[in-house]
TIPA-619407 format. One record per residue: x, y, z of N, C-alpha, C in turn. Coordinates in steps of 0.02 Angstrom, whole numbers, plus 50000, padded with zeros to 5 digits. Last residue first. Layout:
XYZXYZXYZ ...
//
This chain:
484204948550823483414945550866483274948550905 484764954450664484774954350747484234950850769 484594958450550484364952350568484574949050627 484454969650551483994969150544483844960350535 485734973750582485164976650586484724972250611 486394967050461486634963450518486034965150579 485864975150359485954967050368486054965650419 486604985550399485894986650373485634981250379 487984983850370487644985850458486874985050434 487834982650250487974975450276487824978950364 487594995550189487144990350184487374984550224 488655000350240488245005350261487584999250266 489864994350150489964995950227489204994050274 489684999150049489164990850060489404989950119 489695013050047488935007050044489085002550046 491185012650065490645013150139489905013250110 491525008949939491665002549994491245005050051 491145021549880490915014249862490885007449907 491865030849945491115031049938490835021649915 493145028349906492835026849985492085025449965 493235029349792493405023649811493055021649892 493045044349771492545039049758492735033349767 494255048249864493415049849901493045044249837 495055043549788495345039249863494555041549877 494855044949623495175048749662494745042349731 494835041649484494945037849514495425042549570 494335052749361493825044749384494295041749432 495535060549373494955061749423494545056049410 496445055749282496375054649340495885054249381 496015060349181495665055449165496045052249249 496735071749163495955072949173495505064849182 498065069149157497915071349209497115073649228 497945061449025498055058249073497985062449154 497565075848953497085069848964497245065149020 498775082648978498115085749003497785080949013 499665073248898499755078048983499155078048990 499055072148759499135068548830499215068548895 499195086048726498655083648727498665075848794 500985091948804500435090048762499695087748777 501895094048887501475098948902500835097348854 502955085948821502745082648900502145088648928 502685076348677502785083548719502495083648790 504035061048668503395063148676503265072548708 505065054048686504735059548614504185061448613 504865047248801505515053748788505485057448718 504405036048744503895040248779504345049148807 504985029348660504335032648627504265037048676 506015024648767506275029848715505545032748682 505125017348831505455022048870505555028348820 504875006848751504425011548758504645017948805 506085002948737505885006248707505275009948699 506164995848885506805000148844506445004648794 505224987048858505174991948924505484999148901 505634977648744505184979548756504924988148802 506634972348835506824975148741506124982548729 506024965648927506634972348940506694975348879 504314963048899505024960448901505594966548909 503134968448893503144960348921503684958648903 502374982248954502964980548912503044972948918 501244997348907501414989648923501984988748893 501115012248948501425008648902501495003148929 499145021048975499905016549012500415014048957 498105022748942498355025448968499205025948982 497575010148915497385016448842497875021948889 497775002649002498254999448941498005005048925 497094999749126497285006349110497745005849064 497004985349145496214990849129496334996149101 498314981949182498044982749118497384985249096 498684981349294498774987749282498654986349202 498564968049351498134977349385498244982049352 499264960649277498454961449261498234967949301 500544969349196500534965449258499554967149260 501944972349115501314971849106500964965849156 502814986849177502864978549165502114977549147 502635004149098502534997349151502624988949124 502775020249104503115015449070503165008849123 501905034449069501925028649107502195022349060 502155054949053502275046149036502265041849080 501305063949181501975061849132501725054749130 500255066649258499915068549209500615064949158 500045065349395500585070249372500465073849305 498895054849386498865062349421499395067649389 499865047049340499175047849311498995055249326 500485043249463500775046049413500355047849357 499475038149546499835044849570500125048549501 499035026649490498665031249503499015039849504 500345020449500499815020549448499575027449441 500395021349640500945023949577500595024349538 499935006149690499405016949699499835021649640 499694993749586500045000149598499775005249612 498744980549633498484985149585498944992549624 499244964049606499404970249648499104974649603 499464952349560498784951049607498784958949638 500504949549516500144947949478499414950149506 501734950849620501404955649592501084954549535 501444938049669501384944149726501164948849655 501854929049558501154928049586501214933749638 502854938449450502684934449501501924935449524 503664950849359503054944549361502984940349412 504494964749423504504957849428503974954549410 504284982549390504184977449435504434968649403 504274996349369504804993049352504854983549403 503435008549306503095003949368503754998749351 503765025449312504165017349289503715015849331 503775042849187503905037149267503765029849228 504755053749120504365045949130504275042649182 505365065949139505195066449100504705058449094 505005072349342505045067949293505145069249212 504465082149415505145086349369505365078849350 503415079649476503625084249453503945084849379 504025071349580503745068149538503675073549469 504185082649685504805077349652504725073049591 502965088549704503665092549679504565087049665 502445076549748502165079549683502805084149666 502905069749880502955067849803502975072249744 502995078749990503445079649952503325076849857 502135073850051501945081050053502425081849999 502595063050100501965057950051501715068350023 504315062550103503605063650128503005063750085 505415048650043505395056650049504615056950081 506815039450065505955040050083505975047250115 507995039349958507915038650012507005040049995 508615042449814508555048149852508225048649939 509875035249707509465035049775509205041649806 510035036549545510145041149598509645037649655 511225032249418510705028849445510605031749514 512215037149316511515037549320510975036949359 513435028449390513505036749404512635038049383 513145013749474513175016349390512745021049422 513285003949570513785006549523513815012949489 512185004549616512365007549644512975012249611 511494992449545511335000549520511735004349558 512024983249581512274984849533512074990749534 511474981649723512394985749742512534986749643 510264977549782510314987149722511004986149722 509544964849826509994967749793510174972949735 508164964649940508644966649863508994967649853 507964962950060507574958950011507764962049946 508844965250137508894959550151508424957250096 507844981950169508424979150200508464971450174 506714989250078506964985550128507564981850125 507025009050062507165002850049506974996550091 505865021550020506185016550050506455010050031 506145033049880505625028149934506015022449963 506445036049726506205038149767505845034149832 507755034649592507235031149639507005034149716 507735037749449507785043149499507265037949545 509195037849297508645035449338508345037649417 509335046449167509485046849245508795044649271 510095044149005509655044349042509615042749122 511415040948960511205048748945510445050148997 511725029548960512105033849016511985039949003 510855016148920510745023348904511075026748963 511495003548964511345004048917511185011648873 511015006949112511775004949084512015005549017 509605008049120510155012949145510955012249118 509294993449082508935002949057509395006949076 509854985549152510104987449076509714991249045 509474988949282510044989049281510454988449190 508074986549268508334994149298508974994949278 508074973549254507714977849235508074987449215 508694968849370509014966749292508834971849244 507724973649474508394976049470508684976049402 506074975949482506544969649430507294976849437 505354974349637505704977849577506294973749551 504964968049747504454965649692504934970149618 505784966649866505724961549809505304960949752 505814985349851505814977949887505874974049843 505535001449894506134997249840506094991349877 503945008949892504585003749913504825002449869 504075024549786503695019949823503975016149844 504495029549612504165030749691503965024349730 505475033949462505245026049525505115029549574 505575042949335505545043049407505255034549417 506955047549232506545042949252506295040149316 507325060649151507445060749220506995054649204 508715067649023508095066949047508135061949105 509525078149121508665076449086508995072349037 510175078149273510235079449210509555076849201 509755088549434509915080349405509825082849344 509125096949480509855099249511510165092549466 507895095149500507945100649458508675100749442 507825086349632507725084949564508015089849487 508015095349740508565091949720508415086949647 506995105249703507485107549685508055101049693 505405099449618505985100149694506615103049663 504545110349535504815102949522505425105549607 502815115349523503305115449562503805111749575 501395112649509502015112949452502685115449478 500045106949627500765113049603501145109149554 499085099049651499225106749676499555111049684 499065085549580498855089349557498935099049590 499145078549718499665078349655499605083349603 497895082149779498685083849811499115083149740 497015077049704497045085949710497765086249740 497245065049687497225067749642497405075449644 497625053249788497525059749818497515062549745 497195038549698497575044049712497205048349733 497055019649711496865025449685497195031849703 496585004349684496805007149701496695016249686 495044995149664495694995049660495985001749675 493954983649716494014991449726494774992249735 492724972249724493464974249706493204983949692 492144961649844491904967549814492444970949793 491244945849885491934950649889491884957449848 490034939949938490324943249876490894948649894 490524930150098489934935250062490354937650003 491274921150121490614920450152490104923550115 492864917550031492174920450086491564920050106 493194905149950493344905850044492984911150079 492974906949814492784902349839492974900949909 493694922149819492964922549837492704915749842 495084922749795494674922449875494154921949877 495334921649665495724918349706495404915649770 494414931549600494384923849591494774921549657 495004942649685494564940549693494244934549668 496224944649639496304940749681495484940549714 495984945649485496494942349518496334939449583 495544959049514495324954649500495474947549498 496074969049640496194965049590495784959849582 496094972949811496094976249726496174975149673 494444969449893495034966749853495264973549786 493584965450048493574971949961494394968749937 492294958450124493134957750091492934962850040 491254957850270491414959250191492204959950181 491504948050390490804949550345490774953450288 492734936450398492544942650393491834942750362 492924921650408492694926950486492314932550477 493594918450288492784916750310492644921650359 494714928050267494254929150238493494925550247 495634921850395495074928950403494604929650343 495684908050370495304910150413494854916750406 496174911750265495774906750235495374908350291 497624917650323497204920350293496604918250248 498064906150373497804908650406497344916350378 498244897550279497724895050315497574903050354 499264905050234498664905650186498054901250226 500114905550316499994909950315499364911050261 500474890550337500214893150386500114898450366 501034887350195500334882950240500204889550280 502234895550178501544897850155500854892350160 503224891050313502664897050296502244898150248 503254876750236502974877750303502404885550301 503204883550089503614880050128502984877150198 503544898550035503634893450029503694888850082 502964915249972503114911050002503264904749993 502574920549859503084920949842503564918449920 500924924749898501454924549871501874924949875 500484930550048500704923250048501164918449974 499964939650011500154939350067500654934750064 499194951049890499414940049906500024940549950 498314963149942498924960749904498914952349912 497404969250013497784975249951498254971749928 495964966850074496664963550046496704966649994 495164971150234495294973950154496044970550133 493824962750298494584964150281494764966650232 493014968250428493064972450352493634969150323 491314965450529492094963850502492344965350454 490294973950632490584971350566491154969250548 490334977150785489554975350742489744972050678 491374969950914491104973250874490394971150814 491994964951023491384966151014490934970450975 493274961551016493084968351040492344969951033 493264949150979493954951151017493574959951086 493044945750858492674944850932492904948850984 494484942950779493524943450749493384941950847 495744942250824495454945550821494654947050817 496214927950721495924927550800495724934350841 496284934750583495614930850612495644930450692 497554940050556496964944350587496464939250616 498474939350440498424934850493498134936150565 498624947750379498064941650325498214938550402 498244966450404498484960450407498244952350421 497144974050402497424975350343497794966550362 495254975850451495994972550461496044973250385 494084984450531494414984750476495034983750460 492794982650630493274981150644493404979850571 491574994650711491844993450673492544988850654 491354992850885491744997250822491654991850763 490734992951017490394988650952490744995050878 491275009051081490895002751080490755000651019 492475018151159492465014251076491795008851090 492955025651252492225025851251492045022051192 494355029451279494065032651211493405032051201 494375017451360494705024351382494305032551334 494025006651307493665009951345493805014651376 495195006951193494335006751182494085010051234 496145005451292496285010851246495365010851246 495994990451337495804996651404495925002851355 495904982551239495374982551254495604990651320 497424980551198497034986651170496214989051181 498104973551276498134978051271497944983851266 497214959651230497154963151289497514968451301 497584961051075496744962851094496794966151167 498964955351096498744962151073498244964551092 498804943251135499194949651200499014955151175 498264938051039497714938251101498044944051168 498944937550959498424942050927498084942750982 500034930050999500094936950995499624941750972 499234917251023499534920851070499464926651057 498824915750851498304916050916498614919350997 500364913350836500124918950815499144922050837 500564900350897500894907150904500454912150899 499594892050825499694894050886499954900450940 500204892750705499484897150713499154898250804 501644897250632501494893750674500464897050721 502464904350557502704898750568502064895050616 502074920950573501864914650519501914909350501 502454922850703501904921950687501544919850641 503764922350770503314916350725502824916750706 503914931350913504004928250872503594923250831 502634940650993503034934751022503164932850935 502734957951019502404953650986503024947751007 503084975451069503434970551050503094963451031 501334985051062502244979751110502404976951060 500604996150929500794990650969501494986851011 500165011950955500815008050940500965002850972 499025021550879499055014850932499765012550904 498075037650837498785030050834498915028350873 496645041350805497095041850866497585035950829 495305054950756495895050050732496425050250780 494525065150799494225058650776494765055250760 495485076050817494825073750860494525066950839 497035070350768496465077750792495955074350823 497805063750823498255066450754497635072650762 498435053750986498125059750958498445062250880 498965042351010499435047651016498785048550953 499575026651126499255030751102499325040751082 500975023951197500645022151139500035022551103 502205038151233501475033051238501375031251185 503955033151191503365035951205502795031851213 504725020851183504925026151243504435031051235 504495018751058504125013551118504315018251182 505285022250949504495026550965504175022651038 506455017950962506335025750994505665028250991 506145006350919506575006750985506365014951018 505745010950791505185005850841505435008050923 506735015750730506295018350719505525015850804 507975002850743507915013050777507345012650775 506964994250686507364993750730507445000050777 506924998850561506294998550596506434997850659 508214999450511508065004550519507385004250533 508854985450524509084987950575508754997550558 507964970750479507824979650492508104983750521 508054958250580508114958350496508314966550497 507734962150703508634959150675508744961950620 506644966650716506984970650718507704969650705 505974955450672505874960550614506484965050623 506304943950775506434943150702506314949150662 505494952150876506254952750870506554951550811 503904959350784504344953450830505034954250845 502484971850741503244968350745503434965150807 501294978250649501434973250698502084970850696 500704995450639501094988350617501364987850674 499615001850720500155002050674500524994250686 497735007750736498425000350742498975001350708 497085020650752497315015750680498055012350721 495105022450766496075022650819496405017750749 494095035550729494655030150704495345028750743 492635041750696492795040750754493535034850725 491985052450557491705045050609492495044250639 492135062550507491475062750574491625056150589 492995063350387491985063950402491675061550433 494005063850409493865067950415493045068350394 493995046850469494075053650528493905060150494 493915043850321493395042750378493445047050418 495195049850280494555052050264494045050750298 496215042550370496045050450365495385053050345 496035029150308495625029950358495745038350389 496185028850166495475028350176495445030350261 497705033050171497155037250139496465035450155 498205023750261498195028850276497655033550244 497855011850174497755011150241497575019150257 498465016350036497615012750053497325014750126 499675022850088499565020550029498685020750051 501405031350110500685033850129500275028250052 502575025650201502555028450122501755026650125 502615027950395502675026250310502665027750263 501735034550472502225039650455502545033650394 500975024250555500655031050490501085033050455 501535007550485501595014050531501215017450471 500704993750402501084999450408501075003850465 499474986850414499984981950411500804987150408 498334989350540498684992550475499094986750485 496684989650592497324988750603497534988650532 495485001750640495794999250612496504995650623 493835002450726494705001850734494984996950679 492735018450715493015012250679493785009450715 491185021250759491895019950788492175014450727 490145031050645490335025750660491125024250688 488705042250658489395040950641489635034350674 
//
């Protein structure tokens, strides 16, 4: 079995995506996982006044913290500002971090781990801990929809980690053209995917869903800059018979919701538990991938996707390249006129029908264990390499 340390670009207790699902499963097969939680500065806690609480009151505990025998959470200090302004900086705060976390390792007995970064500004890390492999896994373009100063420094610096690292997995094709003239070794795409059996382990609709008119249009997952508001806002305005139902956190400072707020249809329900989805998701009549075109989300392959697939209800999406493999599955839309009415096809649809079943059988090709299985061979083969070309 293999020590692994991961760093996350999320807390555990977040809206549960890649990070969390692949590295539970490792811990629950035997191999050994401390998981880094997201990295924050004073600039996060201004911006955030609910990471802010959240951070403030988890630092008054230890920062290490047991989940069972093979899986531990690490809650990194406070961090020195700038880190994407500036590569200097951000060599500082990767170097207060390491020395932090070098006495956890040897507390835990961690040798030559495994080292599996989520965040693009990781490279001064590689060494750090003396480990056997480098993993970065990029679940997104970091650096889209930056400008400026910051997106020099945050694409150099993720130019860094993709040479450093000894394998890259990507979820998009997309962004494997993008990165593979900067790695070292064949990048290896492996897009997103679902707890299938969890979504799948009850027909059980929540009761504050059940409690909302029908028909019901579900949104899961962050509410950030990547959701088309305009979007949302003349689907909902336009049909006051239909209830829109957004589920999942917000960030603070990167959207403006005050139109949807307006309008009696349009229901916040806050960040519910990753235990909760399925009995909320449930009692959908459509779900929404309701996103924005941009270079961020051109390069994103939606876990939603996946999840709502699982549910087995209608899929109504921007048409965005991650999520076009699954066009026999999915409704593409490449304009609001567009979105709108596949909405309405998909509200005539029998929600217990031939489709139900299929879209919920055609989940299982894409459950989080064969996604793993795939990325830990070439895991399995690159220790095999490194092996054997030791001196």
């Amino acid at each position: 079995m293999t020590d692994i340390l991961c760093f996350s670009t999320t807390d555990w207790d977040e809206i549960w995506g890649s990070r969390q699902q692949i590295m539970a499963r490792l811990a629950a097969a035997g191999h050994r996982v401390i998981f880094v939680e997201r990295q924050v500065g004073p600039e996060h806690l201004l911006r955030d006044p609910d990471l802010r609480i959240r951070k403030l009151s988890a630092w008054r505990w230890p920062a290490l913290r047991p989940l069972n025998k093979n899986l531990w959470l690490w809650r990194p200090p406070l961090l020195p500002p700038g880190r994407y302004y500036s590569m200097a900086l951000n060599r500082l705060g990767q170097s207060l971090l390491a020395a932090r976390l070098r006495p956890v390792l040897n507390e835990l007995a961690f040798e030559q781990p495994l080292l599996w970064l989520y965040p693009p500004h990781s490279a001064p890390l590689i060494g750090q801990f003396s480990e056997r492999l480098v993993v970065y896994h990029c679940i997104e373009r970091f650096a889209g929809g930056q400008h400026g100063h910051k997106r020099k420094v945050m694409q150099a610096q993720e130019d860094d980690l993709l040479y450093g690292s000894d394998r890259v997995f990507v979820h998009t094709e997309e962004l494997r053209r993008l990165y593979q003239p900067i790695a070292r070794h064949t990048i290896t795409l492996v897009p997103s995917a679902a707890d299938v059996a969890h979504f799948q382990s009850t027909n059980v609709v929540h009761p504050v869903i059940s409690a909302l008119p029908r028909p019901r249009l579900g949104v899961s997952g962050t509410i950030d800059a990547r959701v088309d508001v305009s979007l949302l806002y003349n689907l909902a305005y336009t049909h006051p018979d239909w209830h829109l139902i957004l589920i999942g956190q917000v960030r603070p400072g990167r959207i403006n919701l005050a139109p949807l707020k307006i309008l009696p249809n349009v229901h916040f329900l806050g960040h519910r538990s990753f235990a909760d989805l399925p009995v909320m998701l449930n009692g959908m009549d459509a779900l929404l991938i309701p996103y924005l075109y941009n270079e961020l989300t051109e390069c994103i392959s939606p876990i939603k996707l996946y999840e709502y697939l699982a549910v087995g209800k209608p899929i109504i999406s921007v048409d965005l390249p991650g999520v076009r493999p699954l066009r026999d599955w999915v409704s593409l839309a490449k304009d609001q006129t567009g979105f709108i009415q596949a909405v309405q096809d998909a509200l005539a649809e029998d929600d217990e029908g031939q489709r139900y079943t299929a879209r919920r059988k055609f989940a299982l090709e894409h459950t989080w264990e064969a996604r793993i299985k795939r990325m830990w061979d070439v895991v399995v083969a690159a220790l095999a390499e490194e092996h054997y070309a030791a001196p």
